[in-house]
N, CA, C and O of each residue as an XYZ file, in Angstrom:
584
protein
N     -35.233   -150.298   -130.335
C     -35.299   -151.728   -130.372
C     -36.553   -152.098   -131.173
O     -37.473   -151.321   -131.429
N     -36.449   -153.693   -131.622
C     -37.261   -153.703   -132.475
C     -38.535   -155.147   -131.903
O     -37.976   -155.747   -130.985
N     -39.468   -155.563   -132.092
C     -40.110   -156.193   -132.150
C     -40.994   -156.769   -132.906
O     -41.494   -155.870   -133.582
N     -41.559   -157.966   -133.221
C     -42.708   -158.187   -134.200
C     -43.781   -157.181   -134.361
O     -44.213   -156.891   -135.477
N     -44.439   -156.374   -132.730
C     -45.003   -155.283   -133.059
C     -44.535   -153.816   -132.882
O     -44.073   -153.477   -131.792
N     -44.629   -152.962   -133.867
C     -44.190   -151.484   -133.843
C     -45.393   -150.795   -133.421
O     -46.519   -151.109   -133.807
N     -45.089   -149.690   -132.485
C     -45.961   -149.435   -132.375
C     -47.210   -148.755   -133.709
O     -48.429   -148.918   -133.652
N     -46.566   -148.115   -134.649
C     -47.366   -147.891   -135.657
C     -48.451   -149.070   -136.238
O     -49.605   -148.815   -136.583
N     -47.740   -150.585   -136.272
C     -48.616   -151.764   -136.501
C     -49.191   -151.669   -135.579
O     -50.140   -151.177   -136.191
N     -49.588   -151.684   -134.431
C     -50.412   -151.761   -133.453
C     -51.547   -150.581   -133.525
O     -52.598   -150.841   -132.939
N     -51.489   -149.836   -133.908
C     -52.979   -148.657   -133.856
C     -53.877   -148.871   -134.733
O     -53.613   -149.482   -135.768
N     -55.046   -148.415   -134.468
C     -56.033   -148.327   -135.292
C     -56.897   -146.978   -135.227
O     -57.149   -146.337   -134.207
N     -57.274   -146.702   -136.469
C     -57.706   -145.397   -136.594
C     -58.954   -145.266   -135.803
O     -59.773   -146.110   -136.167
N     -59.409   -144.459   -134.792
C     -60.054   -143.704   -134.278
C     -60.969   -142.459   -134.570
O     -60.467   -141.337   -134.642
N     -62.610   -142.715   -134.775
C     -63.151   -141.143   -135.091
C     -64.089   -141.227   -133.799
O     -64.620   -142.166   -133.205
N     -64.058   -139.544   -133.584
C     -65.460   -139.037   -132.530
C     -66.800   -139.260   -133.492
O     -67.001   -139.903   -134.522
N     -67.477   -138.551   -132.783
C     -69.061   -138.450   -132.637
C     -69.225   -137.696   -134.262
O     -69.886   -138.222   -135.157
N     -68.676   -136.722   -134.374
C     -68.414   -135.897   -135.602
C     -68.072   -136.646   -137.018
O     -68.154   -136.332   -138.205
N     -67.648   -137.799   -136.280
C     -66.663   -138.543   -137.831
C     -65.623   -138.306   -137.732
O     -64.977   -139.284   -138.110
N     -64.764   -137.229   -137.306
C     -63.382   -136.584   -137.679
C     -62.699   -137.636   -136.634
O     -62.960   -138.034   -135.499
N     -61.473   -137.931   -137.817
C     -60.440   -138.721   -137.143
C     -60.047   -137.999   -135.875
O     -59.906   -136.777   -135.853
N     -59.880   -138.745   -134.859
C     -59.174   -138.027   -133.520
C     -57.774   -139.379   -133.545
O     -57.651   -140.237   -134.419
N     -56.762   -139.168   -132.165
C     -55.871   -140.227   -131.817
C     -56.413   -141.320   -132.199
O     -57.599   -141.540   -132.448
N     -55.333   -142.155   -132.251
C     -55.470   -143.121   -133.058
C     -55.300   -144.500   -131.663
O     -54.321   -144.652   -130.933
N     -56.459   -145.243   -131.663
C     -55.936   -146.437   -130.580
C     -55.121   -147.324   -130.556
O     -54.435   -147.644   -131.527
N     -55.075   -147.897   -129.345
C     -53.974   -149.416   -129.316
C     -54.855   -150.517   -129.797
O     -55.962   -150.431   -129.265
N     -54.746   -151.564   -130.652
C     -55.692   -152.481   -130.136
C     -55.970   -153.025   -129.736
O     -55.024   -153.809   -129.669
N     -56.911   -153.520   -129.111
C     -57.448   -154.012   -128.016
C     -56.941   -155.037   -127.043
O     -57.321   -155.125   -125.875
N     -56.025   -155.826   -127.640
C     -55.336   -156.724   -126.501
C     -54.321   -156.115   -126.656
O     -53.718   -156.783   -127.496
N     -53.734   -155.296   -126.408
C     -52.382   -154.589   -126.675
C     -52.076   -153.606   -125.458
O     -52.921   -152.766   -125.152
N     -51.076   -153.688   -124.879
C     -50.898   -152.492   -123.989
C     -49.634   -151.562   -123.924
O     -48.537   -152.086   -124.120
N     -49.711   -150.251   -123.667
C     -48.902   -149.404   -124.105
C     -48.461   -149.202   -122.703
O     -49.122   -148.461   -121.976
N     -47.078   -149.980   -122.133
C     -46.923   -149.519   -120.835
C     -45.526   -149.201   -120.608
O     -44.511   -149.819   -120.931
N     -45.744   -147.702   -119.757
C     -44.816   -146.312   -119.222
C     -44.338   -146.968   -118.363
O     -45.190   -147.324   -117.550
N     -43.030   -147.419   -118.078
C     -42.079   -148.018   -116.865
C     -41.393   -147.088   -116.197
O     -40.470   -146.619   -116.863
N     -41.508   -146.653   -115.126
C     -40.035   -146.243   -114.313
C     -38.629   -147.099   -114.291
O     -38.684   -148.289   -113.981
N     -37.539   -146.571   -114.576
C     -36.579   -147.700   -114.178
C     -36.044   -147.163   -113.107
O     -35.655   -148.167   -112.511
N     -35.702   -146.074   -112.324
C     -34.813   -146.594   -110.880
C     -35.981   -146.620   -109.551
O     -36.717   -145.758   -109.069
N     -35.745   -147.975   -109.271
C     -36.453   -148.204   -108.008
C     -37.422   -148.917   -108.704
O     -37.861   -149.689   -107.852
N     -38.001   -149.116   -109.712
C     -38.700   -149.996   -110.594
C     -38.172   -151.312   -111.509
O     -38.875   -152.302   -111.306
N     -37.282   -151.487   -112.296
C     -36.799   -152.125   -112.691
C     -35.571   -152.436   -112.209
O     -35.095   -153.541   -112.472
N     -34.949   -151.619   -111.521
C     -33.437   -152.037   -110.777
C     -33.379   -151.193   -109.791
O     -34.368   -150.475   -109.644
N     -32.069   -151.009   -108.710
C     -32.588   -150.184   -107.515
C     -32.397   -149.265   -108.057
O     -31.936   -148.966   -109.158
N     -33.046   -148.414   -106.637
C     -33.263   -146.757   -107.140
C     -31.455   -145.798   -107.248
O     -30.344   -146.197   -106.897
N     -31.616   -145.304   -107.482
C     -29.944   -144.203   -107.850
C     -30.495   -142.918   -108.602
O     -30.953   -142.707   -109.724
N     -30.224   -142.109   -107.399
C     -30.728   -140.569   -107.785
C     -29.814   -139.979   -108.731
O     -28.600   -140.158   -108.632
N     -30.458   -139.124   -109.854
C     -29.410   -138.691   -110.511
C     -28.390   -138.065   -109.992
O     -27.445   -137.805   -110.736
N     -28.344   -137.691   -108.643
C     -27.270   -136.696   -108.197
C     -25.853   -137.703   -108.234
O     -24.762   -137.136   -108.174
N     -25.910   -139.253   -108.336
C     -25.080   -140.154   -108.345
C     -24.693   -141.100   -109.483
O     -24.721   -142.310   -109.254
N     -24.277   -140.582   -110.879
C     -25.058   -141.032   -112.378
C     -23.798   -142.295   -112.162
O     -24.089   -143.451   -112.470
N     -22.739   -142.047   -111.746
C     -21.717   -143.063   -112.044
C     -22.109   -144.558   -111.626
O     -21.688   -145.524   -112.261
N     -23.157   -144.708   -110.232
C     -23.863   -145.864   -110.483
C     -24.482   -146.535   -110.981
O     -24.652   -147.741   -110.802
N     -25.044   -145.638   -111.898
C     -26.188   -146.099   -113.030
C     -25.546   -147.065   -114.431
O     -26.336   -147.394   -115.316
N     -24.244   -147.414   -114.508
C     -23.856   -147.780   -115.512
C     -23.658   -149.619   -114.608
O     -23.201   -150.516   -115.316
N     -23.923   -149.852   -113.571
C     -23.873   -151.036   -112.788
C     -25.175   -151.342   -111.463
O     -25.241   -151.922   -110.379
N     -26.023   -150.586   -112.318
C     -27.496   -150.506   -111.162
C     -27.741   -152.343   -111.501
O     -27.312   -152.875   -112.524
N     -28.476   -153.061   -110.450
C     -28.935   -154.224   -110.308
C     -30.255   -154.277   -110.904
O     -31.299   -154.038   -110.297
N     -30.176   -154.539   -111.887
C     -32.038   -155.118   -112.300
C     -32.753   -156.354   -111.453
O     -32.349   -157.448   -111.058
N     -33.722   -155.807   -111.388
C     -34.404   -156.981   -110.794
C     -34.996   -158.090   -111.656
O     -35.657   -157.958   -112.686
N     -34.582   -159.353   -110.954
C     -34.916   -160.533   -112.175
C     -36.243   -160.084   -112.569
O     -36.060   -159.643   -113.704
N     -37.311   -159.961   -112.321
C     -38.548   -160.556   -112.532
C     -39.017   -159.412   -113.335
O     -39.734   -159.539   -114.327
N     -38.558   -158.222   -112.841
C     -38.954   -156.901   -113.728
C     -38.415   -157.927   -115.897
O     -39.178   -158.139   -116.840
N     -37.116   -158.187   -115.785
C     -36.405   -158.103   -116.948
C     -37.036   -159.344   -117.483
O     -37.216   -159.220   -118.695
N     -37.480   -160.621   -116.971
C     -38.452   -161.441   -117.195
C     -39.739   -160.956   -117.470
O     -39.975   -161.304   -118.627
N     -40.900   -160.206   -116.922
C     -41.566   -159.910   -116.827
C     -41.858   -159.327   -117.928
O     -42.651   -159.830   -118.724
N     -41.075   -157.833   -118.195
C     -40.719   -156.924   -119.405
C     -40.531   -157.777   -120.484
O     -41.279   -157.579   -121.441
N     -39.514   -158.907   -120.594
C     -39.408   -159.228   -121.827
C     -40.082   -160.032   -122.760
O     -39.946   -160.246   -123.965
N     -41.076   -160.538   -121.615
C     -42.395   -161.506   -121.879
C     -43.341   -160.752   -122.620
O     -43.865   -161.124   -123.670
N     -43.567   -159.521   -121.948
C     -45.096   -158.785   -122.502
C     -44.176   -158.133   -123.750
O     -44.724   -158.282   -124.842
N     -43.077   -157.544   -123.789
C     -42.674   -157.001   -125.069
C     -42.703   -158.186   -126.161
O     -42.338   -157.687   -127.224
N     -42.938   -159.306   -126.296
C     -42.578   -160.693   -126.600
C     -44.091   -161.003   -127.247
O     -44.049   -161.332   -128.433
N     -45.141   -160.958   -126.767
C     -46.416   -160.639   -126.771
C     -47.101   -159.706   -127.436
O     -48.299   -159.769   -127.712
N     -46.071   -158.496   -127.801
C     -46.737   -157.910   -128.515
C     -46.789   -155.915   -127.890
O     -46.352   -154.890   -128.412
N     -47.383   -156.121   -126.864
C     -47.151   -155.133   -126.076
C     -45.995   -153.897   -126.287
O     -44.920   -153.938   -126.886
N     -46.479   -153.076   -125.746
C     -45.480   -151.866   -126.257
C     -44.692   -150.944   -125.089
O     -45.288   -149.991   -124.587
N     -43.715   -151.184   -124.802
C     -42.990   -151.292   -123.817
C     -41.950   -150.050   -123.886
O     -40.914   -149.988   -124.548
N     -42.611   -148.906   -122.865
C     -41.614   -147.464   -123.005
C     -41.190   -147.360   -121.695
O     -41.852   -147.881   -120.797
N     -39.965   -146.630   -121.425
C     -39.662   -146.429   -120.464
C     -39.687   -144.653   -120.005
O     -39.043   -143.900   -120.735
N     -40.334   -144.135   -118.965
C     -40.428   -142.937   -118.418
C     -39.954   -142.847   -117.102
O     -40.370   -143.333   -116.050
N     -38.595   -141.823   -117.484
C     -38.042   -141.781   -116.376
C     -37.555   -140.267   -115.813
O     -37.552   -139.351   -116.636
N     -37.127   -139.977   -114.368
C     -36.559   -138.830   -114.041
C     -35.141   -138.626   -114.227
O     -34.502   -137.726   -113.681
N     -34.498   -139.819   -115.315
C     -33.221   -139.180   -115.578
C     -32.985   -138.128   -116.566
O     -33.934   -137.857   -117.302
N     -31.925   -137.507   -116.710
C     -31.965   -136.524   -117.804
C     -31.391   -137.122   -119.299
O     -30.853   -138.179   -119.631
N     -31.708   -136.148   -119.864
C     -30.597   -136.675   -121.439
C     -29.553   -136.951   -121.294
O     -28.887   -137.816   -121.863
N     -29.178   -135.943   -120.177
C     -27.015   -136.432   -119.959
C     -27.209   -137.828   -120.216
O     -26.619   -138.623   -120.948
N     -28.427   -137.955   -119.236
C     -28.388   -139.710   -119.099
C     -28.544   -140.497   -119.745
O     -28.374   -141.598   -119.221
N     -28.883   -140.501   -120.997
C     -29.245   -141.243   -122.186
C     -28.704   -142.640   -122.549
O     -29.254   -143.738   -122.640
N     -27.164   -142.129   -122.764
C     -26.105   -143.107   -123.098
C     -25.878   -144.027   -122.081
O     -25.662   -145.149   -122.539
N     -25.840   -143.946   -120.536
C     -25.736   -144.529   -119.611
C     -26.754   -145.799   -119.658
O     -26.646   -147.024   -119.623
N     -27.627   -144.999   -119.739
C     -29.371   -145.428   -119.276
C     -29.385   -146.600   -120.894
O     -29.574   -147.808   -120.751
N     -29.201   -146.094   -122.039
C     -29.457   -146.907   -123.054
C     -28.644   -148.377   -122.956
O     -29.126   -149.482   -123.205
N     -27.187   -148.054   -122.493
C     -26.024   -149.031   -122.613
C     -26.133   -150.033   -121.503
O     -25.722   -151.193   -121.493
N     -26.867   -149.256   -120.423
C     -27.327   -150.615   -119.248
C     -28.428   -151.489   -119.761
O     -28.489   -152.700   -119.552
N     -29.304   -150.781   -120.453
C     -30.309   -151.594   -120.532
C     -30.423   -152.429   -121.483
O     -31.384   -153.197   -121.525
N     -29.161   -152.420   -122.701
C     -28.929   -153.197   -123.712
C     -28.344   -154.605   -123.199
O     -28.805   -155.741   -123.309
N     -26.955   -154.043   -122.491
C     -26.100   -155.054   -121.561
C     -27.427   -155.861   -120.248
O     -27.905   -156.900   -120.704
N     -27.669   -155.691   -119.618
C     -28.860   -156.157   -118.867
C     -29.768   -157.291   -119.613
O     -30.057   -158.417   -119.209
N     -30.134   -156.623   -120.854
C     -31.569   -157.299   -122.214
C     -32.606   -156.643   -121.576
O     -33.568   -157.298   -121.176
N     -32.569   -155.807   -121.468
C     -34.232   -155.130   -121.830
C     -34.640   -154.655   -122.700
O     -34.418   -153.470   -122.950
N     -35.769   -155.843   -123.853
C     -36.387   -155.489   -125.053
C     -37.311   -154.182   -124.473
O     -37.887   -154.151   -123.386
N     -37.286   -153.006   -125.610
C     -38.142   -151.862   -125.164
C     -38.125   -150.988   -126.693
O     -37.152   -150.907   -127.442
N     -39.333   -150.442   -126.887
C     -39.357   -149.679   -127.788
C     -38.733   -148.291   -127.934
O     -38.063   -147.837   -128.861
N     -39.133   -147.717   -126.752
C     -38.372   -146.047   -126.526
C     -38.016   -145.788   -125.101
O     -38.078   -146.736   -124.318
N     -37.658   -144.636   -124.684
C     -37.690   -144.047   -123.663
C     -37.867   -142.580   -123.505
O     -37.433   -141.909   -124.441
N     -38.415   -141.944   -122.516
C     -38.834   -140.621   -122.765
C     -38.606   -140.183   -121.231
O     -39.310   -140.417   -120.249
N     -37.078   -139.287   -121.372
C     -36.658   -138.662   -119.733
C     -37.383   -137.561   -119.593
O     -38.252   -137.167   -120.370
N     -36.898   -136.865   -118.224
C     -37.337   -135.973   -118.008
C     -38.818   -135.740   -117.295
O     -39.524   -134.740   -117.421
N     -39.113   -136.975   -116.483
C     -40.257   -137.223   -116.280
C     -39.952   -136.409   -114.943
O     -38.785   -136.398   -114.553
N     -40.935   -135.721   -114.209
C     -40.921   -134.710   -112.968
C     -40.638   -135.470   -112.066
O     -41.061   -136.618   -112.204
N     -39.872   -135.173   -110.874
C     -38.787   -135.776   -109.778
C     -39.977   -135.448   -108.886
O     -40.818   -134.563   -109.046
N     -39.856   -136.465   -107.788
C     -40.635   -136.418   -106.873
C     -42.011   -137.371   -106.092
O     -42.388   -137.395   -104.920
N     -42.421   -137.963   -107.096
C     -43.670   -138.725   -106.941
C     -44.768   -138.229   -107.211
O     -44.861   -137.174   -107.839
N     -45.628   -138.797   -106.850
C     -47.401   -138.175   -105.978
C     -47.854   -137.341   -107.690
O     -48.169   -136.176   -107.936
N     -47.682   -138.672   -108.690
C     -48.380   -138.603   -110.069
C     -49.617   -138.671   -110.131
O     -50.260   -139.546   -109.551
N     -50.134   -137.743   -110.853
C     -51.585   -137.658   -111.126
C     -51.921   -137.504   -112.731
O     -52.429   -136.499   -113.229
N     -51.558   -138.631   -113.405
C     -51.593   -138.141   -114.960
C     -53.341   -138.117   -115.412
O     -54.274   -138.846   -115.073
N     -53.247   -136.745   -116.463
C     -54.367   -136.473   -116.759
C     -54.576   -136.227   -118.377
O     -54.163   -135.216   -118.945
N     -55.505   -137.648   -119.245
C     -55.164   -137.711   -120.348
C     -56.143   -138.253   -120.885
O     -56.835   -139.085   -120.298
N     -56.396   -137.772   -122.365
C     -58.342   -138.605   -123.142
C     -57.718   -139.738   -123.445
O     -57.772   -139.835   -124.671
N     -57.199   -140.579   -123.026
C     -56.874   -141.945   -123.053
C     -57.395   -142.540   -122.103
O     -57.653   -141.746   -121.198
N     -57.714   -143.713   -121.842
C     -58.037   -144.500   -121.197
C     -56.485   -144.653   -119.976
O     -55.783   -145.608   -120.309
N     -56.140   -144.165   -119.181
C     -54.928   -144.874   -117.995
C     -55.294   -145.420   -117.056
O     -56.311   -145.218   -116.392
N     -54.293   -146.336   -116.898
C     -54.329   -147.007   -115.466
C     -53.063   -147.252   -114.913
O     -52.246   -147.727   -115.702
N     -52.681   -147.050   -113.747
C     -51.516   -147.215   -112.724
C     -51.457   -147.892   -111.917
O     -52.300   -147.951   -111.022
N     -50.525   -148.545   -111.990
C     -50.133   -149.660   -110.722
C     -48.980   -148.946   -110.298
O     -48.180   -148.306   -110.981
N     -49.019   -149.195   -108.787
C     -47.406   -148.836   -107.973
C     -46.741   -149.871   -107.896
O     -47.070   -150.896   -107.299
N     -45.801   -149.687   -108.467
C     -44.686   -150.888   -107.982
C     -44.330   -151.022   -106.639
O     -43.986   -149.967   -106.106
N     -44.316   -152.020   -105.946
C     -44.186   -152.470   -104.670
C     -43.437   -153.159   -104.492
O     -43.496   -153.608   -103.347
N     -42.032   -153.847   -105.547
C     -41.109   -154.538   -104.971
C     -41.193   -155.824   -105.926
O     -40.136   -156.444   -106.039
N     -41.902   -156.134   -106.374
C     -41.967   -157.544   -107.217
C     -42.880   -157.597   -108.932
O     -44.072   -157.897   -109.010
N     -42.186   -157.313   -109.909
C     -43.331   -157.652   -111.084
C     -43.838   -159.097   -110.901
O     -43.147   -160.058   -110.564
N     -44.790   -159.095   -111.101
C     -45.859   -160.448   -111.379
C     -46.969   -160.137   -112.814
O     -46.689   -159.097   -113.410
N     -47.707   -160.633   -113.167
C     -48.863   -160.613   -113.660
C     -49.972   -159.605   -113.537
O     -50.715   -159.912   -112.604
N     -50.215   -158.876   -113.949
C     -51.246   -157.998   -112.920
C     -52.581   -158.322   -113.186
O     -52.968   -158.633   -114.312
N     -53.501   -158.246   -111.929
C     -54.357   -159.041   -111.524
C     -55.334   -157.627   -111.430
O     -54.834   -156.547   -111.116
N     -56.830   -157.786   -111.754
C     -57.687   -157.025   -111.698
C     -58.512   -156.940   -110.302
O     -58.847   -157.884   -109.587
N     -58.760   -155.494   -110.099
C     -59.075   -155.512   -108.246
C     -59.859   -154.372   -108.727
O     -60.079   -154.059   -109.897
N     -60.265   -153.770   -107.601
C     -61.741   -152.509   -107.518
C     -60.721   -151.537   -106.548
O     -60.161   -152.045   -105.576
N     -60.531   -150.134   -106.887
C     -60.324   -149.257   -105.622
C     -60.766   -148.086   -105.866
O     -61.239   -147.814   -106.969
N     -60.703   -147.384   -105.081
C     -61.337   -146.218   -104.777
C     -60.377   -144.966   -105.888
O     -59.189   -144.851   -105.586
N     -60.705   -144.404   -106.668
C     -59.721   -143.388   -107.254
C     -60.343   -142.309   -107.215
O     -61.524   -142.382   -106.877
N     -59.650   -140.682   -107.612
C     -59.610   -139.565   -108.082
C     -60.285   -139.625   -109.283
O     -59.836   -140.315   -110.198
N     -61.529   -138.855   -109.428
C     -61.756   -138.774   -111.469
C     -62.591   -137.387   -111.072
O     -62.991   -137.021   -109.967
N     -62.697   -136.797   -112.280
C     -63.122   -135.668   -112.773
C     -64.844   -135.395   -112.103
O     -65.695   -136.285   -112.072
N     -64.992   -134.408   -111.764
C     -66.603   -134.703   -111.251
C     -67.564   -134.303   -112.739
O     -67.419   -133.419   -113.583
N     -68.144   -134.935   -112.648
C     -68.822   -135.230   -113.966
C     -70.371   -133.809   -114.068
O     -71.123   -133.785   -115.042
């Protein structure tokens, strides 16, 4: 899918301490955000049950929500625990539905209790049942002992 921003328009070149180009950033008002879709954007449906997935319920506010910040500029991927089988399913709901999105990338590990570890700057929110706005707060996290 396409948008005013690609993600390629959106980066800017990046060097370390050395000079040498490293990854390349987002810029700065821009956000690069990894979605779950079952149980996140519509209800949950384990792959062991794919034939539901072609009539899963999106949730309004997720597909509002999503189509606002993709709308904005934002760069909008989806990471999920379905498989490739699932591709066609997963692509054709989310066209029929309207969810503007740049990519998707399956195969994400089944199970929960994520701990992503990356020289990027991340941050995670749990979905709890309702997209809104997200609002800046202080908590306690996991980081590297320095």
């Amino acid at each position: 899918m396409t948008s005013s921003t690609t993600n390629s328009e959106a980066l800017q070149d990046a060097f370390g301490e050395d000079g040498q180009r490293i990854s390349p950033k987002l810029l700065p008002h821009l956000k690069n955000y990894l979605i779950d879709i079952d149980g996140t954007i519509c209800e949950d449906i384990p792959n062991e049950e794919p034939e539901r997935m072609a009539t899963a319920q999106p949730y309004p506010d997720a597909l509002e929500t999503l189509n606002r910040w993709y709308e904005e500029g934002h760069i909008i991927f989806f990471f999920t625990s379905r498989t490739e089988e699932h591709r066609p399913v997963t692509e054709d709901w989310l066209k029929t539905v309207g969810f503007k999105y740049h990519g998707i990338v399956f195969g994400k590990p089944r199970g929960g209790n994520y701990h992503w570890i990356d020289n990027h700057i991340v941050r995670a929110t749990r979905f709890k049942g309702k997209f809104t706005d997200l609002v800046t707060k202080n908590h306690t996290i996991e980081v590297f002992s320095e």
